[in-house]
C-alpha positions as CSV (number, residue, x, y, z in Angstrom):
1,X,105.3,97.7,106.2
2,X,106.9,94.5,107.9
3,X,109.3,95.3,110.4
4,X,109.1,92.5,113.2
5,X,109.1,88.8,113.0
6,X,107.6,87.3,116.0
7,X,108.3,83.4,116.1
8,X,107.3,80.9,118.2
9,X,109.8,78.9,119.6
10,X,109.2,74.8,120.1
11,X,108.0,73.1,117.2
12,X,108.7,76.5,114.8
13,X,112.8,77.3,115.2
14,X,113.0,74.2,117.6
15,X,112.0,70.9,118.6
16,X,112.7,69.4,122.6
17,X,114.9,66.2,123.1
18,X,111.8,64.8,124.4
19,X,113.5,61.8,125.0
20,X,115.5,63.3,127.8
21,X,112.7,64.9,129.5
22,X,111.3,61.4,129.4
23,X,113.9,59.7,131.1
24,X,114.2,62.9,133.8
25,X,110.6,61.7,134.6
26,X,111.3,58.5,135.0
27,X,113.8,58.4,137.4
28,X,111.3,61.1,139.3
29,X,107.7,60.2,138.6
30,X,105.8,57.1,137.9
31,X,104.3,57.5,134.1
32,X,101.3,58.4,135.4
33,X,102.3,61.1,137.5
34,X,104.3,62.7,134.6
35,X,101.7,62.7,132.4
36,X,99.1,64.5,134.8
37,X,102.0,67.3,135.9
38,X,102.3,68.1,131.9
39,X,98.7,68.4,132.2
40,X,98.6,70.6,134.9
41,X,101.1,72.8,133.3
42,X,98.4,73.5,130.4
43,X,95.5,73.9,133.0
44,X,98.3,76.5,134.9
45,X,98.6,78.6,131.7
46,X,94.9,78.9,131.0
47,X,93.8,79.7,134.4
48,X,96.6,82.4,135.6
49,X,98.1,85.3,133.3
50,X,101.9,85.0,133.2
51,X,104.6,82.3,134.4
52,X,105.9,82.7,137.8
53,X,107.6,79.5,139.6
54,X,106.2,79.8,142.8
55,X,102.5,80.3,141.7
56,X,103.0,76.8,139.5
57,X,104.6,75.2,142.4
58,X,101.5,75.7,145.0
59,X,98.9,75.2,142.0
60,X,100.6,71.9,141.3
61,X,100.9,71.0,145.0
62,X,97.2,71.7,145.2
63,X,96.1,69.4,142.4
64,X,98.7,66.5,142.7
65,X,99.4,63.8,145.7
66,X,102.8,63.6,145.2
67,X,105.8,66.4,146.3
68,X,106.3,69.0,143.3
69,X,108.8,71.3,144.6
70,X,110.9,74.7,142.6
71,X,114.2,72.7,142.6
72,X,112.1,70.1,141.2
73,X,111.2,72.6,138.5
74,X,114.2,74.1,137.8
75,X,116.0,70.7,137.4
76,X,113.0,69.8,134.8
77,X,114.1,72.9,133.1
78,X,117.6,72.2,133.6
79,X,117.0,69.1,131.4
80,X,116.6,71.2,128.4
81,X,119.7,73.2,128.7
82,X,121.9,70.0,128.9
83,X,119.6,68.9,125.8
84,X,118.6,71.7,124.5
85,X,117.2,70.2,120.9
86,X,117.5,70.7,117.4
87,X,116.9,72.9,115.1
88,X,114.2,72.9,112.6
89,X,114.9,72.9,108.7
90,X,115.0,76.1,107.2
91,X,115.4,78.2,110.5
92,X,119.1,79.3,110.2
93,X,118.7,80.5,107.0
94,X,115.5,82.5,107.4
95,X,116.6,84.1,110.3
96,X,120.0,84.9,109.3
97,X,118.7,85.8,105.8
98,X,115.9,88.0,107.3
99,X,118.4,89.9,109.9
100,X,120.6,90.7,107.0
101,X,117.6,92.3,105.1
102,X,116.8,94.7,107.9
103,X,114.1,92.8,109.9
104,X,114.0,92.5,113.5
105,X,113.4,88.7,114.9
106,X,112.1,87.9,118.3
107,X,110.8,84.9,120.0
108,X,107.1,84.9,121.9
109,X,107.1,81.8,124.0
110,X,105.2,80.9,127.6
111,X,108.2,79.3,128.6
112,X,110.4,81.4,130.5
113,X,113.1,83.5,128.8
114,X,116.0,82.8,130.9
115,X,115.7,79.2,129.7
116,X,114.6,79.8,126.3
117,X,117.6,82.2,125.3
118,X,120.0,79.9,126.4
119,X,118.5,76.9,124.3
120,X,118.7,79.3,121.5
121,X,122.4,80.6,122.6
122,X,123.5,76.9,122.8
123,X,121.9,75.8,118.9
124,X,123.5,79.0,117.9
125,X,120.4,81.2,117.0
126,X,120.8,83.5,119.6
127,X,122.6,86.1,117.3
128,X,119.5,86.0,115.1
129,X,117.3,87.0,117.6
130,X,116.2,90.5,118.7
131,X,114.7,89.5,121.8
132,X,113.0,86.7,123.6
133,X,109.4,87.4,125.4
134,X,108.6,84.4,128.0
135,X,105.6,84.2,129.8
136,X,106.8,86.0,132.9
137,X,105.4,88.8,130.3
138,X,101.7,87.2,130.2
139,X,101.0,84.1,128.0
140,X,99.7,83.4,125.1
141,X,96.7,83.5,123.8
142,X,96.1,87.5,125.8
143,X,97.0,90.0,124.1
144,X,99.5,91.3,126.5
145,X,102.0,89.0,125.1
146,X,101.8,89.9,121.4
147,X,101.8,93.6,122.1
148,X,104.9,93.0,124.4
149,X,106.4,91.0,121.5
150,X,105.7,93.7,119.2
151,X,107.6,96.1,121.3
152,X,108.0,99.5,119.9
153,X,106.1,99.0,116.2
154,X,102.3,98.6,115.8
155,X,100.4,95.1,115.4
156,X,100.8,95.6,111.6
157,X,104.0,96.4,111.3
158,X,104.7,92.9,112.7
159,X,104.6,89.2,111.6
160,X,104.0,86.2,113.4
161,X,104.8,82.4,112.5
162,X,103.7,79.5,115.2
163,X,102.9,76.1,115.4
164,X,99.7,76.3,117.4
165,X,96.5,78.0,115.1
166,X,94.7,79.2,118.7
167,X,97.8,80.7,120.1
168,X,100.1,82.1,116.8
169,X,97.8,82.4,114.4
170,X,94.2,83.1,115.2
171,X,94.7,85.3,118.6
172,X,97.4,87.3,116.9
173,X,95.2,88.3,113.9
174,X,92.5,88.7,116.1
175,X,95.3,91.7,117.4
176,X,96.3,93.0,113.9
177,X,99.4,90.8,113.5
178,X,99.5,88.9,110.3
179,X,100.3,85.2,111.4
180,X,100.6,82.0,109.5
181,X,100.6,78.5,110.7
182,X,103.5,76.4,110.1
183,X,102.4,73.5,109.9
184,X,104.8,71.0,108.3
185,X,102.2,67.7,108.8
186,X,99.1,69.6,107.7
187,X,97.4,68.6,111.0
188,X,94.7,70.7,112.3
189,X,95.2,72.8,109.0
190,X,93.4,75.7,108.3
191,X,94.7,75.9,104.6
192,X,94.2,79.9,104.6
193,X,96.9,80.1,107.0
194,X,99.5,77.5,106.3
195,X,102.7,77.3,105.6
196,X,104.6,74.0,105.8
197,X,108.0,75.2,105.3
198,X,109.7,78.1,106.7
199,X,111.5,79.3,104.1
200,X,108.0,80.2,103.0
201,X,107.9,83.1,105.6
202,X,110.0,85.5,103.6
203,X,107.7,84.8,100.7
204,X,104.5,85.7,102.7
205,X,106.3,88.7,104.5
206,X,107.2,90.2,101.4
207,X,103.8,89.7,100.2
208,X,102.7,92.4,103.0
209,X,105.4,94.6,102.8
């Protein structure tokens, strides 16, 4: 039985102001620059098992020609709790409705959770969440992260819905979670995994209850 419904967070519940992280790089980083440092960021999270500030810091510093320091990190981050976003269609209702019928919500992101609560706090989702796992846990796609997530229950007795098919659908079956893609553009689609709204998820959860 379905007890636990792990969500992703950006581009599942959420989606970034983009447009102010833009405009933070610019007046902090040429275009190029930015783009590489995003980059990095990816390259960081496959090559080293959890988020820790000072270990992106020095791997950034060793890859980039340009000063990268924590304050500049934490006032990137900083960006997204003066913007913290928008919420996607459907998520206030699911989460809500799926709280009121027992279930336990948490987010799995590889962001850190200091940050990502408070977006959540500040859209007003927060009271809808169980808990929020960052990657100071370990990231995604190692299985450290989904177990965490799952907390006390067993892989089956949880549910995943994610954007990315690697990272919140694939790895997590691979670990006995039952995952589904939302994927609200059908890009990358794996059609045996889809969803492309959320209010979908309670119709899929209740399938495996």
């Amino acid at each position: 039985m379905i007890r636990r419904v792990i969500w992703d967070l950006d581009n599942t519940l959420m989606k970034r102001d983009l447009k102010a992280e833009e405009d933070f790089f610019k007046e902090n980083l040429s275009v190029e620059q930015g783009l590489r440092l995003i980059s990095l960021l990816s390259e960081y999270e496959d090559q080293f098992p959890k988020f820790d500030i000072s270990m992106i810091v020095s791997f950034c510093q060793s890859k980039v020609g340009f000063l990268v320091d924590e304050d500049f990190f934490r006032r990137w981050f900083h960006v997204h709790l003066e913007y913290p976003g928008s919420i996607i269609d459907g998520a206030y209702h699911v989460l809500s409705d799926l709280q009121n019928e027992g279930f336990e919500n948490v987010v799995l992101t590889n962001d850190d959770s200091t940050y990502q609560r408070e977006r959540l706090r500040l859209v007003g989702l927060l009271p809808y969440i169980q808990e929020v796992y960052g990657g100071e846990y370990y990231f995604k796609p190692r299985e450290e992260a989904y177990l965490a997530a799952c907390g006390s229950y067993l892989p089956r007795e949880c549910f995943m819905v994610g954007d990315d098919l690697k990272k919140d659908v694939y790895a997590p079956r691979n670990f006995g979670i039952i995952s589904w893609h939302y994927n609200p553009n059908h890009r990358q689609s794996d059609y045996r995994y889809e969803i492309d709204k959320l209010e979908k998820v309670k119709e899929k959860i209740y399938e495996n209850r």
